[in-house]
C-alpha positions, 0 to 999 in steps of 0.5 A: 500500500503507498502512502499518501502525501499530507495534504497542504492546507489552504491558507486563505487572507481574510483581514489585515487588522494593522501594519507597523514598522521600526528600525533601521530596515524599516521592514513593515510588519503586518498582523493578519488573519488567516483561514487555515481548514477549519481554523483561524490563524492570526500571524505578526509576519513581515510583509516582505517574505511570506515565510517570516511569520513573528507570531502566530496563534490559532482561534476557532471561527468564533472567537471573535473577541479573542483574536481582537484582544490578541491583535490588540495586545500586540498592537500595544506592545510594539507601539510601546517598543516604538513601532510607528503605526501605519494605513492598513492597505488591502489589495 
């Protein structure tokens, strides 16, 4: 019997919640939510490289709340870092 190959997830951009940057790269993070199957996956991920994801943490569809408190929460620490808030811009 051959084994299958896993099957890759679908990864699906439902929001971009805030973007922000600091420093000499002045590389611009982005805190977006992810459909992942039957997940939701909120990510802190340089908008530059699709691979260099900062922070990533998984909710259920309903957890609304919570992944707006996450959002938040980071938001809030990296201002307090002196990160420069910018435009959300969805293509």
């Amino acid at each position: 019997m051959t084994q299958q190959p896993p099957r890759k997830q679908q990864l699906e951009h439902v929001k971009t919640l805030f973007r922000i940057r600091r420093g000499p790269t002045r590389r611009t993070l982005r805190c977006a939510l992810y459909r992942i199957d039957t997940v939701l996956e909120l990510r802190m991920e340089y908008e530059d490289r699709d691979d260099d994801v900062q922070y990533s943490r998984l909710f259920r569809e309903s957890e609304n709340d919570a992944i707006a408190r996450q959002a938040d929460e980071w938001r809030r620490n990296l201002r307090a870092k002196g990160f420069e808030e910018l435009p959300v811009v969805e293509s």
